[in-house]
N, C-alpha and C positions, 0 to 999 in steps of 0.2 A: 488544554492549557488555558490561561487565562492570559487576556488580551487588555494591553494597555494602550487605552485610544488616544490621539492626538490632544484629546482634552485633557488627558491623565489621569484619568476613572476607566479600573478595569473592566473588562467585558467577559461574558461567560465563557468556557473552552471545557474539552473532556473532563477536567482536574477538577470541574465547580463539586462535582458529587462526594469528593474524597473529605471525609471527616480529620484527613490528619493535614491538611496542607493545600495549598496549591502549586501551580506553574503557570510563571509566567515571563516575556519576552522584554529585554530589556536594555537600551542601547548594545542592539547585535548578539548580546547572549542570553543563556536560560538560566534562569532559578528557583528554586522551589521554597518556598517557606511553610516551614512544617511547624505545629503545634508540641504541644506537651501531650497530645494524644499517643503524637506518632511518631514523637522522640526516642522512647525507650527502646524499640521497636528496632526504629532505623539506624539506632547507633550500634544495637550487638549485629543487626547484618552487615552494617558496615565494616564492622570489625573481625567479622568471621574470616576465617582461609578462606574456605570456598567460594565466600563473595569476591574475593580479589582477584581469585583465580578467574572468577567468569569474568568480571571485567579486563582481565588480560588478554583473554580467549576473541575479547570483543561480542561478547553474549548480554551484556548486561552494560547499559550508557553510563559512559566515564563520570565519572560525580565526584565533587569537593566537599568537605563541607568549610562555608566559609568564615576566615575569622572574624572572631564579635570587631576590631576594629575596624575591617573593611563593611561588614553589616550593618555597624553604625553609620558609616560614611554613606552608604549606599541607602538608607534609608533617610536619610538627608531631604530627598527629593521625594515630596507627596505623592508620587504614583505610586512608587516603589512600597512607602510608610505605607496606605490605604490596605495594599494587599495585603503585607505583613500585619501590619496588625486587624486587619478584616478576616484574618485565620485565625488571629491568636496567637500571633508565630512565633515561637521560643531558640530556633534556632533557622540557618539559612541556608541554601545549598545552591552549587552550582552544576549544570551538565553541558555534556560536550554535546555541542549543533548539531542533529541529525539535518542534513542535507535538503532533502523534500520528504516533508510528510505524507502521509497515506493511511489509509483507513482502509480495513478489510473490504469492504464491498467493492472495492478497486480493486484486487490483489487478483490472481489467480489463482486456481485450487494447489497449483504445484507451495505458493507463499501460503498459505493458508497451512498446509501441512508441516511445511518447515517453522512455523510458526508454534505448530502444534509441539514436535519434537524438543523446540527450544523449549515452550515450558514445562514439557516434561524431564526436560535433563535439568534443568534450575530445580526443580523441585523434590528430584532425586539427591542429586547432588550436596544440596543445603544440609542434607537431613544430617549429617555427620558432623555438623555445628548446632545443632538443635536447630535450624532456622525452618519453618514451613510458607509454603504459597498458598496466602489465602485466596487470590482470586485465578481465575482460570480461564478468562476472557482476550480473546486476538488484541483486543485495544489495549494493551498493553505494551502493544509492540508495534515499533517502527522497521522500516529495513534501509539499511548502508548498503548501497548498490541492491545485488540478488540477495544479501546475506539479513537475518531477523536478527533484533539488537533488541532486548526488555529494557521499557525505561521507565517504569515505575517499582520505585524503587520501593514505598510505601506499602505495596504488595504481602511485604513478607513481614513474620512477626515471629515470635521465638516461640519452641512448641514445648509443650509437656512431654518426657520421657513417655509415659504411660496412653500416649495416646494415638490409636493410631486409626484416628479416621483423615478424611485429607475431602471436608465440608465443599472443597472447588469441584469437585468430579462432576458433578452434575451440570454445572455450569460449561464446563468443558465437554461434556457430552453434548450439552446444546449449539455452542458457538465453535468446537470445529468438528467433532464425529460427525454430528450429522448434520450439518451441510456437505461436510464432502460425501459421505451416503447420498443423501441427495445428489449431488450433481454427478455420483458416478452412475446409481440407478436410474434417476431421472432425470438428467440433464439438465437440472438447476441451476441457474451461475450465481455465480457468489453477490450477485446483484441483486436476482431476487429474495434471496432467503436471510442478506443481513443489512440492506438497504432499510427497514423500514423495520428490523427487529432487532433492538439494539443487544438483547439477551439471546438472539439464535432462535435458531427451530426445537420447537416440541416434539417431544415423542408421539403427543394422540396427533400433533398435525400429521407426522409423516406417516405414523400408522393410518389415516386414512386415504393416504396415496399406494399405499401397497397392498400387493394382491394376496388373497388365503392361504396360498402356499409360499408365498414370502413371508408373511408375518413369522412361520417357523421356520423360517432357515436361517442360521448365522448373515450379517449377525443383527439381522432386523428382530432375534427374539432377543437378544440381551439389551437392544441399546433404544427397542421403540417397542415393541410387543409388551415383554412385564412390567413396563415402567406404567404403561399405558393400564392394564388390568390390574397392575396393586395399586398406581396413583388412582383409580375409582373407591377402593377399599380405602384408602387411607383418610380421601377429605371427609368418609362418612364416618371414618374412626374418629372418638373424642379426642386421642394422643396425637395424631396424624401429623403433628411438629415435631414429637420426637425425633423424627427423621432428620433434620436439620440440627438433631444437638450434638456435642461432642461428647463423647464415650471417652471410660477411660479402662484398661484394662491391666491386670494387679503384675505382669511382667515387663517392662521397656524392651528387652528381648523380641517377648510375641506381638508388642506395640510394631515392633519395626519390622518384624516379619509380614502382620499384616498390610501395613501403609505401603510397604514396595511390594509386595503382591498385586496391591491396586493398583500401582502405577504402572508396572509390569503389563499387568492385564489392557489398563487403557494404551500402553505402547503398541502391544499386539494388537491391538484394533487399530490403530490410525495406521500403522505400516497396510496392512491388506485396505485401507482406504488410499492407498499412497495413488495417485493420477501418473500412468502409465505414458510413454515416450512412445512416438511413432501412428500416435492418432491422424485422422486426417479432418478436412473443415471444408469448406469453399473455399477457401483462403491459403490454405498448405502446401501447396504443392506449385505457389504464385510464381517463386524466383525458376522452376524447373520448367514449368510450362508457360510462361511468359512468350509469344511469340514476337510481341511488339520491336522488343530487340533480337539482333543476330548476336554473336560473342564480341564483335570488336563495339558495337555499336553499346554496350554491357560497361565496356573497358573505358570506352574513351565517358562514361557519364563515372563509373571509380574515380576514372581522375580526374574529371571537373571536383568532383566533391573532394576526394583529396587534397589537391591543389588552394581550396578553397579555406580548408580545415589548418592546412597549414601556413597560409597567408596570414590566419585574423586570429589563430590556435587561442576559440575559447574556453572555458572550462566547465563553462556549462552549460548542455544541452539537451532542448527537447526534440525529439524525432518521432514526429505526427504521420500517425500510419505504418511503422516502423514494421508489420510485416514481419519474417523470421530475423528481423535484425541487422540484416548484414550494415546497411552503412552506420547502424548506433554502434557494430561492433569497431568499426574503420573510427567513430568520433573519439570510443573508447579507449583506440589505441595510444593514442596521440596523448593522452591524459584528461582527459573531460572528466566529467562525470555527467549521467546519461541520462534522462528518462525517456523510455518511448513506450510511446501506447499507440493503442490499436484495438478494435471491439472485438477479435475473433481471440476468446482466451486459448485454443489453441495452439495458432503461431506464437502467441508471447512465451508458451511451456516450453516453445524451442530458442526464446531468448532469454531465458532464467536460466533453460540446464546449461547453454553456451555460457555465458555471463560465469554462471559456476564454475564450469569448469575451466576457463580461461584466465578467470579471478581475475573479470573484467568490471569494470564501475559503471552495472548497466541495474536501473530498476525497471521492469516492464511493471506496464497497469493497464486493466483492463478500462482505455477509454476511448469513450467517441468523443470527438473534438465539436463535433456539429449536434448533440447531446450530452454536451458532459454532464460530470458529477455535482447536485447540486450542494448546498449548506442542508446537514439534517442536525436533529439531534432538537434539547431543548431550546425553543423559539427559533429555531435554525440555527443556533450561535454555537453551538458545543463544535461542529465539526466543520471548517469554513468549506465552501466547492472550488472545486478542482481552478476552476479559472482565480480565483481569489487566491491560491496558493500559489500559479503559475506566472502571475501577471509580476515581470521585473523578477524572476528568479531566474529568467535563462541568457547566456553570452548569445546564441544561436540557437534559431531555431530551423528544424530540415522538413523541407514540405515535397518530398518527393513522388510520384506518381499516387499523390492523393488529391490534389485539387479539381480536379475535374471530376470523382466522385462525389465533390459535398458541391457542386453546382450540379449537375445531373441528380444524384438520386437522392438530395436533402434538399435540391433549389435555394441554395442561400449566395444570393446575388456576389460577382467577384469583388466589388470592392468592399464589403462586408468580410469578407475573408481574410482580406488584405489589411483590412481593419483590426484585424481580431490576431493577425499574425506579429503587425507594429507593437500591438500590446504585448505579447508575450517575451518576445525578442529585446533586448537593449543596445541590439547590437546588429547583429547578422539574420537575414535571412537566405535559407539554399534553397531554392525555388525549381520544380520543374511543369514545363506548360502541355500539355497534350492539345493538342487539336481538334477539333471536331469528325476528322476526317480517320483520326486514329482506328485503327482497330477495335482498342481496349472501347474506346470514346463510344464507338458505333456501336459496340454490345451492350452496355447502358443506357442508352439514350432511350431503345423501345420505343421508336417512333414520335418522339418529339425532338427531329431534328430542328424544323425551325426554331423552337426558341433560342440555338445557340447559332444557327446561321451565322451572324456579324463577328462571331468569337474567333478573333485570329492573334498570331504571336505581338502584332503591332498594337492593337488593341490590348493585348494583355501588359505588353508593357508600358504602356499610356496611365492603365493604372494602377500600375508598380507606382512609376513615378508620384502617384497621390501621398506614397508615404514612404517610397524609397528612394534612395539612389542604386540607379545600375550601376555595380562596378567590373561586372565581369556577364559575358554571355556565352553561350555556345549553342548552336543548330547540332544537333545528333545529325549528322549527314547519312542520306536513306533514311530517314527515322521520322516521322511527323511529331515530333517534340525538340522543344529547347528549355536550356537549364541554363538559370540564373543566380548569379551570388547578388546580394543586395545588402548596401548599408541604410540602415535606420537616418530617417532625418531627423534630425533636432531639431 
């Protein structure tokens, strides 16, 4: 999207590359101005059944388009004017908030496939209004809690009867077949393979990751094997673009038989890519083999956190470290809306299907707080980092038995922590302290206990106080931890 700064000259966002438009953020909502490129375009999908339907379905971002008297009025103010007219813009549009943004390289493979699904059912779907999807790329897509929402709408274009190729495939073969190949063959996370590749993985990349007898087994030969040995033949062919052109063939019939044949075909591949339930990690099995608590000692920290959620009931929260979920699903209950991340994409696949299936308001993301995600994209500006999204989007935020891992095994000093937790927060933080003395404590440290020797509850909450007010405490009794609610100072 495109960003309008404090000075009121916009700044670059995903949308700079789109020939028919941009987006951008504008006293609290979104808009799009779109040219006479991508008018024609946008008004028969607008108008099609099936677009209405998806946006019913909540499959495709609620969109206006807005009247010329309010697009005058709105274009009044030079920020607004610059854009529209720095596209062209012949017409205006409005979309409904997606909540927190995110970018593939956060997601986990289970969002990545359901990603995948969504644009193959839009692109099925369409075909019955003449409408087709020209691109085939996960940025496309945001997600509303666990659930994927297409919000480029500019995507799609009207197709000829007679035509039934579908130009994205390829594109889709690179940015989610094969990453999830990847990460299910080789254990790639969706950090390496779309962090720094804004079009996905190639075929000759991962053909040289796999071995002689993988190359021919399903389905590393249809989707990185022959692409890999006819893409040699093709750039030495003179036509070798052909490939990229649209065909047309003399039935709309056989047009349509072929084009859902293909999408058919790419469904049956991403399902046998679909990331399986009941994996395990370091990290999986934390809430059953935790010894640190007994069952009541479990209970009484529920209801601190409860207790806490329904005192200050925010609505929006992030839950740092969040593990299989459980208390992002306790925030979610109450009505929040949730992010919580965590590095192990593992445990997050068990707070997507929960989330799912509870038709809870929980996004998981694959983050480390003590490494987030940075700004990539052109001059860093196209995709902002995780902390620049985060900072002032949350009522509350839950730091529960993770802070004494990012002083132990990331060394980043506590009031630095503390520092970084004021920021994000507007409100609330739920805090819990572990001790040196802890169990958990003593199995990371590996022998550098002094440097946390002086670290006691007193000490920690000395600098709380640097940035918070205590308004609530509790000792786990038996338990070497205490857990804190804390109001943000102004």
């Amino acid at each position: 999207m495109e960003t309008i700064t404090q000075a009121g000259t916009p700044e670059l966002g995903p949308s700079f590359r789109d020939p028919g438009g941009a987006v951008f953020p504008w006293d609290g909502r979104f808009f799009r101005a779109v040219n006479a490129l991508g008018a024609e375009d946008l008004t028969a999908f607008l108008g099609a059944a099936s677009c209405r339907q998806a946006v019913d379905r909540g499959q495709i971002v609620g969109t206006r388009v807005v009247p010329e008297d309010e697009s005058r009025a709105l274009r009044l103010n030079p920020a607004v004017r610059s854009v529209y007219e720095g596209v062209g813009g012949s017409m205006l549009l409005e979309h409904e908030r997606i909540a927190f943004p995110t970018f593939p390289y956060e997601w986990i493979p289970e969002m990545l496939h359901a990603a995948g699904e969504l644009t193959l059912d839009l692109a099925e779907s369409l075909l019955a209004d003449g409408i087709g999807l020209k691109d085939g790329t996960p940025y496309n897509i945001l997600f509303r809690g666990p659930e994927p929402v297409f919000i480029d709408v500019l995507s799609f274009e009207r197709r000829r009867p007679d035509d039934p190729t579908w130009l994205a495939y390829a594109q889709f073969v690179r940015t989610f077949l094969l990453p999830l190949l990847a990460h299910q063959r080789f254990g790639l996370g969706l950090d390496q393979s779309l962090t720094t590749r804004r079009d996905g993985l190639e075929p000759e990349e991962v053909y040289r990751w796999a071995g002689p007898l993988q190359r021919l087994r399903a389905p590393f030969l249809s989707l990185v094997s022959l692409p890999t040995w006819l893409g040699g033949r093709q750039k030495r062919a003179s036509d070798g673009d052909a490939i990229y052109q649209k065909k047309t063939v003399d039935d709309p019939a056989k047009a349509d038989y072929i084009l859902r044949s293909l999408l058919g075909r790419a469904r049956n591949t991403l399902a046998k890519l679909a990331p399986k339930a009941g994996r395990n990690s370091t990290w999986s099995d934390y809430m059953v083999s935790n010894l640190n608590y007994s069952t009541d000692h479990f209970a009484a920290k529920q209801s601190f956190v409860s207790e806490a959620l329904a005192e200050f009931s925010p609505k929006r929260v992030l839950d740092v470290g969040c593990n299989t979920g459980h208390f992002s699903a306790l925030a979610a209950r109450t009505g929040a809306s949730v992010v919580s991340i965590d590095y192990d994409p593992v445990v997050l696949g068990d707070v997507w299907r929960q989330a799912r299936a509870e038709k809870l308001n929980i996004l998981p993301l694959a983050v480390n707080l003590a490494r987030p995600t940075p700004s990539t994209g052109w001059r860093n500006r196209e995709w902002p980092s995780f902390l620049d999204r985060a900072r002032g989007s949350f009522d509350a935020v839950l730091m529960l038995a993770v802070i004494h891992h990012m002083l132990v095994t990331e060394r980043v000093p506590l009031n630095e922590i503390l520092k970084l937790a004021a920021e994000l927060t507007n409100d609330l933080l739920i805090v819990e302290f572990v001790a040196p003395e802890d169990a958990m404590f003593q199995r990371i440290v590996r022998g550098r206990e002094e440097l946390h020797r002086g670290l006691t509850h007193e000490v920690f909450e000395a600098a709380c106080r640097g940035h918070f007010e205590i308004v609530r405490s509790q000792h786990v009794e038996g338990a070497t931890r205490w857990l804190y609610a804390l109001k943000k100072r102004r």
